[in-house]
PAZAPA-4460 file (N, C-alpha, C; in steps of 0.05 Angstrom, whole numbers, plus 32768, in hexadecimal, padded with zeros to 4 digits):
% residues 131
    n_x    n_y    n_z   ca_x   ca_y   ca_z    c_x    c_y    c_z   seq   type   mol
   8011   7FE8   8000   8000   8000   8000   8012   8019   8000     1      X     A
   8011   8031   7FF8   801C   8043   7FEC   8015   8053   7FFD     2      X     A
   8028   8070   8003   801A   8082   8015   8000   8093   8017     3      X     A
   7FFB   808B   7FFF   7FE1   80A1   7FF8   7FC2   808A   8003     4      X     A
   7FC9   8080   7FFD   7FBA   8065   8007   7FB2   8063   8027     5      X     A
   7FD0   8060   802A   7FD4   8068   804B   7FC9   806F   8056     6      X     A
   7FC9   8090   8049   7FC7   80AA   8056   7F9F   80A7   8055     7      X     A
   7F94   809D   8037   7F7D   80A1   8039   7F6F   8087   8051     8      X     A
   7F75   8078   8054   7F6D   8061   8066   7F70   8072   8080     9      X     A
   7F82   807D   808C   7F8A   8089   80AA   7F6E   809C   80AA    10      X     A
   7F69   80B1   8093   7F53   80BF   808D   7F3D   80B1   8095    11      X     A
   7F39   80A0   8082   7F23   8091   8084   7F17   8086   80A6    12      X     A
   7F2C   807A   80B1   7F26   8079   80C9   7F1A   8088   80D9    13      X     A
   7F2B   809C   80E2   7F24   80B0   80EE   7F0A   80BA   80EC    14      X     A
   7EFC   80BE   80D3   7EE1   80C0   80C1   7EC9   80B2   80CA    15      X     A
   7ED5   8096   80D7   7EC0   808A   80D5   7EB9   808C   80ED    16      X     A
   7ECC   8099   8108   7EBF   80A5   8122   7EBE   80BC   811D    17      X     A
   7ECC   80CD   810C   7EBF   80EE   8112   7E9C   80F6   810A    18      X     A
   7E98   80E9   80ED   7E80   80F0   80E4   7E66   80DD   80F5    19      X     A
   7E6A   80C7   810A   7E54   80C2   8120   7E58   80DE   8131    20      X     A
   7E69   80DB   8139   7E67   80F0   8150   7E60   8109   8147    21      X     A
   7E6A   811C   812D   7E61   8134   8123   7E3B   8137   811E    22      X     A
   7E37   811D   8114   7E13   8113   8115   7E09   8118   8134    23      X     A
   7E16   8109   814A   7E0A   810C   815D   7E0E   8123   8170    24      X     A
   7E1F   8135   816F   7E1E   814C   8171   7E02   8159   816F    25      X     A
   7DF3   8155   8151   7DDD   8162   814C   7DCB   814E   815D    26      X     A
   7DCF   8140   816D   7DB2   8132   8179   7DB7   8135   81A0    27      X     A
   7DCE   8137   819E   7DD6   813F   81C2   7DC0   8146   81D2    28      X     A
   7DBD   8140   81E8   7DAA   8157   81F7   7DB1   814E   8219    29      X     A
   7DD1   8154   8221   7DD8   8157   823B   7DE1   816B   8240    30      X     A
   7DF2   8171   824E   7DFD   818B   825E   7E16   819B   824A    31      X     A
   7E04   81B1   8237   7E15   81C2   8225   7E08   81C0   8208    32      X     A
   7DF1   81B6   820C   7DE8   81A7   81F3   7DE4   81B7   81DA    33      X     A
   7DDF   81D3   81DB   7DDE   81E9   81C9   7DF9   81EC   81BE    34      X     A
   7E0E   81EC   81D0   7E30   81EC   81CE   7E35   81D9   81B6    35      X     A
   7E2C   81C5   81CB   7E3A   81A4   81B9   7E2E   81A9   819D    36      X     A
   7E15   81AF   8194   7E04   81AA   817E   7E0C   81BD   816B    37      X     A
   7E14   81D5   8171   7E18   81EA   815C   7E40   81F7   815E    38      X     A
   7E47   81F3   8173   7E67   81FB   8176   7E77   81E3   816F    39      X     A
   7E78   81D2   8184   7E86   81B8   8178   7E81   81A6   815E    40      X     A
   7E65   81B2   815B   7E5D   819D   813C   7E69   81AF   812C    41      X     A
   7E6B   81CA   812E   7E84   81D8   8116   7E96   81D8   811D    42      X     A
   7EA8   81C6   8129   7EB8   81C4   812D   7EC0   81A9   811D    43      X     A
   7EB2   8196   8127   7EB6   817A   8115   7EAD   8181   80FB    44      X     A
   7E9D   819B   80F9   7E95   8194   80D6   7EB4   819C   80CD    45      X     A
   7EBC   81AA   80D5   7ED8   81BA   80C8   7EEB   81A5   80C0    46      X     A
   7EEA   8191   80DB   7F08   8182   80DF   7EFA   816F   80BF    47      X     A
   7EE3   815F   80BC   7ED5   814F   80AB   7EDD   815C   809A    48      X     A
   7ED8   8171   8088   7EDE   817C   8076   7EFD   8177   8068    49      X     A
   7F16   8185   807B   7F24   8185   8078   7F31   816A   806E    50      X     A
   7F28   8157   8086   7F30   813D   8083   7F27   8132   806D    51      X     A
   7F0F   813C   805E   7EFE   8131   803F   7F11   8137   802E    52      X     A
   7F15   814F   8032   7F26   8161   801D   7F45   8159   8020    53      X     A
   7F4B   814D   8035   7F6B   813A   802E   7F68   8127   8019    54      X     A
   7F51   811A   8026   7F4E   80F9   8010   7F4D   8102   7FF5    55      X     A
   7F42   8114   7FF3   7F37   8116   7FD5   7F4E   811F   7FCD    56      X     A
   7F5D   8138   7FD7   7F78   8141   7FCA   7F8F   813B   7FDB    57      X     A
   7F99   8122   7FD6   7FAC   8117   7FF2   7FD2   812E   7FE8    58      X     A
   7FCF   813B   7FD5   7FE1   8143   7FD5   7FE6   8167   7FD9    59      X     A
   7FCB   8169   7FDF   7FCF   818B   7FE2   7FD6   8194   7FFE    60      X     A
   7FE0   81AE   8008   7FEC   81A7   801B   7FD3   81B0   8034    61      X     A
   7FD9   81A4   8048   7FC8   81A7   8060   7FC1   81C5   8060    62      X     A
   7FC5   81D4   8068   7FC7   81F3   806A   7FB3   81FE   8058    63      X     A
   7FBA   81FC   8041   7FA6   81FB   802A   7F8F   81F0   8031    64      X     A
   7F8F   81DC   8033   7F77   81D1   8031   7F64   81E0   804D    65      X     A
   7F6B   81DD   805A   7F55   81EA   807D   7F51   8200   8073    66      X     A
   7F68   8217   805E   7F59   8233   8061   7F49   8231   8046    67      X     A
   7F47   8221   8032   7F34   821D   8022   7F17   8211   802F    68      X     A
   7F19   81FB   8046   7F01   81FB   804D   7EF8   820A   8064    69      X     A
   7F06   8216   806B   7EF7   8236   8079   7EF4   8246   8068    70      X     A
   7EF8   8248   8057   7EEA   8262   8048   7ED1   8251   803C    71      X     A
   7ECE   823C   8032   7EBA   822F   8026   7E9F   822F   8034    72      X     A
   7EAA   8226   804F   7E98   821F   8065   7E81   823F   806B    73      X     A
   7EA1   8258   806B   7E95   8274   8075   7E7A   8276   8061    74      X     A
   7E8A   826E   8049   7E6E   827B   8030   7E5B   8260   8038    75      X     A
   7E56   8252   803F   7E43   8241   8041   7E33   8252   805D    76      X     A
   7E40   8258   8071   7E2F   825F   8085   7E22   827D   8083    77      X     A
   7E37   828F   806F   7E2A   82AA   8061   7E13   82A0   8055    78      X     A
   7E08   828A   8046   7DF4   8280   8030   7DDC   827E   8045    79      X     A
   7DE4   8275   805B   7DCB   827F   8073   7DC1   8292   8073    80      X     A
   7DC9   82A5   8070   7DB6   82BE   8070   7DA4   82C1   8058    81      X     A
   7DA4   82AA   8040   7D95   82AB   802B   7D85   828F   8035    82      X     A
   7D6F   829D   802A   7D55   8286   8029   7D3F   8286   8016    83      X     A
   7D4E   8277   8001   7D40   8270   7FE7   7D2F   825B   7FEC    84      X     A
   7D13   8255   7FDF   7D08   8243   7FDF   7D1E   821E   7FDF    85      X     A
   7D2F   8222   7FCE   7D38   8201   7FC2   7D53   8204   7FE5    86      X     A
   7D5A   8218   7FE9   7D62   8217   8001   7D60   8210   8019    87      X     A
   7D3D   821A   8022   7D38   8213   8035   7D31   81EF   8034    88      X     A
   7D23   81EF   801F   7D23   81CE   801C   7D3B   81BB   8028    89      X     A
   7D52   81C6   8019   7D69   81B8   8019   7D6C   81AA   803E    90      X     A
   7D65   81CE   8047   7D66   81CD   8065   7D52   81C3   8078    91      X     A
   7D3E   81B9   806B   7D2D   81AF   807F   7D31   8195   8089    92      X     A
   7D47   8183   8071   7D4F   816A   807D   7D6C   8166   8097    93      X     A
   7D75   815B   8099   7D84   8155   80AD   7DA2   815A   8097    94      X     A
   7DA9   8146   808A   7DC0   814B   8075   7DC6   8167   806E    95      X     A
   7DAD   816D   8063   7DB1   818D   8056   7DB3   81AA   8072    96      X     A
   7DA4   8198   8087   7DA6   81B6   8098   7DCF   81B3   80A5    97      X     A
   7DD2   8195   80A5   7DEB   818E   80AD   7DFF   8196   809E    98      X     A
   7DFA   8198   8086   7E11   819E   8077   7E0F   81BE   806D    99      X     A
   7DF7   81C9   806A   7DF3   81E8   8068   7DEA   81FA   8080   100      X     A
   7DE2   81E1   8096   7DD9   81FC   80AA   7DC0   820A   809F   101      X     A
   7DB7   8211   80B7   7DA1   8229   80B0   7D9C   823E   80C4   102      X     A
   7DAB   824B   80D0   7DAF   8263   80DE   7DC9   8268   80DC   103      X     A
   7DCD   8289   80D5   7DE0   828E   80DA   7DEA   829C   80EF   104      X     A
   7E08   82A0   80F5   7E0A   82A7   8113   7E2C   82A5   8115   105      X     A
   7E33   82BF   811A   7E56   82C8   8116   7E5E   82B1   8124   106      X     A
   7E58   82AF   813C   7E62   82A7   8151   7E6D   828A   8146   107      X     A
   7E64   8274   812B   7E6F   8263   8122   7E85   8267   8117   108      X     A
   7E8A   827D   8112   7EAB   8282   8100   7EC8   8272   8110   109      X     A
   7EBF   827F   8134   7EDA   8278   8135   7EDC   825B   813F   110      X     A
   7EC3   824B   813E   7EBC   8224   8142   7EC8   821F   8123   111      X     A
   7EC5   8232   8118   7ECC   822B   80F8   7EF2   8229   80F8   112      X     A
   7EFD   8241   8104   7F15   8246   8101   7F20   8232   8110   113      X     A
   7F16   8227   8126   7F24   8216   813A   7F22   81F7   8127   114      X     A
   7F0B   81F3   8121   7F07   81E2   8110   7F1D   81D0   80F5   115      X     A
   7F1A   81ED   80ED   7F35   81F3   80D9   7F51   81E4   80DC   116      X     A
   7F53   81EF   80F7   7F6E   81F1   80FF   7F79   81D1   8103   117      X     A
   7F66   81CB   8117   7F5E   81AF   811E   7F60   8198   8101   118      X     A
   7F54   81A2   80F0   7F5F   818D   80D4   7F74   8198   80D2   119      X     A
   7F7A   81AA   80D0   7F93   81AD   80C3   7FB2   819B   80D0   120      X     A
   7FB3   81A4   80E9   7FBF   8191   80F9   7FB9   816E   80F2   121      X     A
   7F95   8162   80FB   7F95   8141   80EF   7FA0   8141   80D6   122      X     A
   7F9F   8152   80BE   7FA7   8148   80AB   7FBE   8140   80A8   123      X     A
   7FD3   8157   80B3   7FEF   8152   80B3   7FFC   813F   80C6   124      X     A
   7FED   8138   80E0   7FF0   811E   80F6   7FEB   810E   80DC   125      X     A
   7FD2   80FF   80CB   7FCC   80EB   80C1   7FDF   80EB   80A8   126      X     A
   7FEC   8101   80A1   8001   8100   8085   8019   80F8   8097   127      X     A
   801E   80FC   80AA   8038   80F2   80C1   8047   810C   80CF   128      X     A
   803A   8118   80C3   804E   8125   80BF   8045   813C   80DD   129      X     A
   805F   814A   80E6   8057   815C   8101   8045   8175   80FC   130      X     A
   803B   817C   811A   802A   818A   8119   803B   81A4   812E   131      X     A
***
């Protein structure tokens, strides 16, 4: 097996406990539960992203990639403040409110930036390489 291989399998792992837990985030209901559901779930959405965006491009460099999906993510949570009919649809299911959200609210920027940061670091732990 080859490093890229490697690298996407180590990914993959990690994946297959981040995105339960990033789901159950949105279903929590103990002590912080507003916290857990909307701060830490952008938080894992960030790290998810980033970590998507390794596999897919295992050779671009970490750095790159987290401030490409913070800016992606920002215009996705700016698109909140629009509410087009085929939009709100999108958002009435669970997938689409999960992956677009439907309120907007600054205060996600910096769950976003921490987020960021957070892949950026797993990516380069899961490439081997130091953080």
């Amino acid at each position: 097996m080859d490093n890229t291989s490697r690298f996407r399998l180590r990914i993959l792992c990690v994946l297959i406990f981040l995105v339960p837990l990033g789901f159950y985030t949105k279903h929590y209901h103990g002590f912080g539960k507003i916290w857990v559901s909307q701060s830490l779930g952008g938080v894992l959405y960030e790290i998810f992203w980033c970590l998507a965006a390794a596999a897919v491009f295992p050779k671009a460099h970490p750095v790159r990639i987290s401030v490409i999906v913070f800016l992606a993510t920002s215009v996705l949570e700016c698109l909140q403040l629009w509410h087009p009919p085929f939009l709100t649809a999108i958002r009435a299911t669970l997938i689409g409110r999960t992956l677009l959200g439907d309120t907007f609210t600054w205060l996600d920027f910096p769950y976003y930036v921490t987020g960021s940061v957070l892949g950026w670091m797993g990516v380069r732990m899961l490439k081997g390489g130091r953080v």
